[in-house]
C-alpha positions as CSV (number, residue, x, y, z in Angstrom):
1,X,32.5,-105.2,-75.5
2,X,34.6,-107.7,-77.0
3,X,34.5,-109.7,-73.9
4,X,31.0,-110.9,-76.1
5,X,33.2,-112.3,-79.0
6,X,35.8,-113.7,-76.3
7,X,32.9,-116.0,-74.4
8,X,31.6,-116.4,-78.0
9,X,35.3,-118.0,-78.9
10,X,35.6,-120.0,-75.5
11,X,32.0,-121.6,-75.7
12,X,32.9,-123.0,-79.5
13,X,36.2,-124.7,-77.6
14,X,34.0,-125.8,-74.8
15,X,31.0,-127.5,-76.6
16,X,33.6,-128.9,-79.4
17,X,35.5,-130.8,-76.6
18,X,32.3,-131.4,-74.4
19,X,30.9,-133.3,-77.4
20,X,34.3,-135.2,-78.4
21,X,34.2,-136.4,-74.6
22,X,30.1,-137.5,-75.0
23,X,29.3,-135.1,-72.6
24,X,25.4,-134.3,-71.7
25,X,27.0,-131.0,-70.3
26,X,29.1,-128.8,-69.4
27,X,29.0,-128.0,-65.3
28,X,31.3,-125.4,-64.8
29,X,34.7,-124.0,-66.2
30,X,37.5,-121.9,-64.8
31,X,39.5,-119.1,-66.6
32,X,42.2,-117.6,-66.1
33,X,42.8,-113.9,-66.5
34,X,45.5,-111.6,-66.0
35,X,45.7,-108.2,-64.8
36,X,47.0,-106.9,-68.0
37,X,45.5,-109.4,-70.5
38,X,42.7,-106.2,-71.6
39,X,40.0,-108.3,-70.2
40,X,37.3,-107.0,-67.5
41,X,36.6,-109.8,-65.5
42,X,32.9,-108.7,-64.7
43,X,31.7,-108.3,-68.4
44,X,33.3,-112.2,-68.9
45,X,30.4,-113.0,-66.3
46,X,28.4,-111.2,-67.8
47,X,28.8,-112.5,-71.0
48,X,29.5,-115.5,-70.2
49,X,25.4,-115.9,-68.4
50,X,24.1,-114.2,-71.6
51,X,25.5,-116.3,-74.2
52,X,24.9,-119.9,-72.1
53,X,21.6,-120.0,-72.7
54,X,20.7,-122.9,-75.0
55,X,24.0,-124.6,-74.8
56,X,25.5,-127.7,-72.8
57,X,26.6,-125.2,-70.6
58,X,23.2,-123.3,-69.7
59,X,23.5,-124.2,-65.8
60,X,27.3,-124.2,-65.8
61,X,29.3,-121.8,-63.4
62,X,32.5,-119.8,-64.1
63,X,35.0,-118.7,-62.0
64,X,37.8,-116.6,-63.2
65,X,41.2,-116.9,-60.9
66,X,42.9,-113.5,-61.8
67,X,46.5,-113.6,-61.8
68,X,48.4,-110.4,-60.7
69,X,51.4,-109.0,-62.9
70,X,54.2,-110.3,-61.9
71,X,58.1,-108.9,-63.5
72,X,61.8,-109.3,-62.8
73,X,64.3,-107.6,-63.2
74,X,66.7,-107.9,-65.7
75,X,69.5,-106.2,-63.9
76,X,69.3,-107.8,-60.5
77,X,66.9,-110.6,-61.1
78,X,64.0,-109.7,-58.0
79,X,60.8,-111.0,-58.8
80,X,58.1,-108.8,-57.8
81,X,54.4,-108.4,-58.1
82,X,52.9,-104.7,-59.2
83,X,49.6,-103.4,-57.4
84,X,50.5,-100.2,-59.9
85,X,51.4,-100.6,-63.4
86,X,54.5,-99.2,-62.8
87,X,57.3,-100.5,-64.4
88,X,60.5,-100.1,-62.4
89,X,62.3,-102.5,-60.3
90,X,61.4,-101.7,-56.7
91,X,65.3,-102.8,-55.7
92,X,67.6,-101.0,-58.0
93,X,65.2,-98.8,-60.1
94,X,65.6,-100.7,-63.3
95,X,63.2,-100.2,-66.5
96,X,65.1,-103.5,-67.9
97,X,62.0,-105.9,-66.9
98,X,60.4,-109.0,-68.4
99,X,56.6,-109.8,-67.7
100,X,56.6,-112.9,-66.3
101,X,52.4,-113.1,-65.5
102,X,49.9,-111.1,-65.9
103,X,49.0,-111.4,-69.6
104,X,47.1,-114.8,-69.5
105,X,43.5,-115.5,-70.3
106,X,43.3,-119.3,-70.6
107,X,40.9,-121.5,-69.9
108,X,42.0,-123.7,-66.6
109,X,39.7,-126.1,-66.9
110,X,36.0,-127.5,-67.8
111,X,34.2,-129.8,-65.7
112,X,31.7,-132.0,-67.5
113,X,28.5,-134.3,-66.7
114,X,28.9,-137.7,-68.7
């Protein structure tokens, strides 16, 4: 589960920041994730609960916004966004696509109690 090393990542961020700002804690952050960024949403929760325990962010919430995947078109520049991961342009039947989201796990934003 390297969703485990992910959190593990995020809450050194978090806490580094949290204590440049004076923060008693950390009340609740928002990710980011994409539909092909190789991140299950679920395990983040999950591993996000487990590994706040003892940290300024022990009664913090997270929500994750997921963000579909989204291409164009290289050929005739539609913009579409893919329920399948099926790359082909649904207008001209193109393979020549750029990934415009889809790949993102960032971290949004952090809310903190001063």
């Amino acid at each position: 589960m390297h969703e485990l090393s992910i959190i593990a990542s995020l809450f050194e961020i978090m806490e580094e920041k949290a204590q440049e700002k004076g923060s008693k804690a950390i009340v609740s952050v928002k990710l980011q994730v994409g539909k092909l960024s190789g991140v299950v949403p679920d395990l983040l929760f999950t591993a996000f609960d487990m590994y706040k325990k003892d940290t300024l962010a022990r009664k913090a919430t997270l929500e994750i916004e997921n963000i579909p995947l989204t291409i164009q078109c290289n050929t005739c520049g539609k913009t579409m966004v893919l329920d399948d991961i099926v790359f082909i342009c649904s207008e001209c039947g193109s393979h020549d696509l750029k990934t415009v989201t889809g790949t993102e796990l960032l971290l949004e934003k952090m809310e903190l109690e001063l």
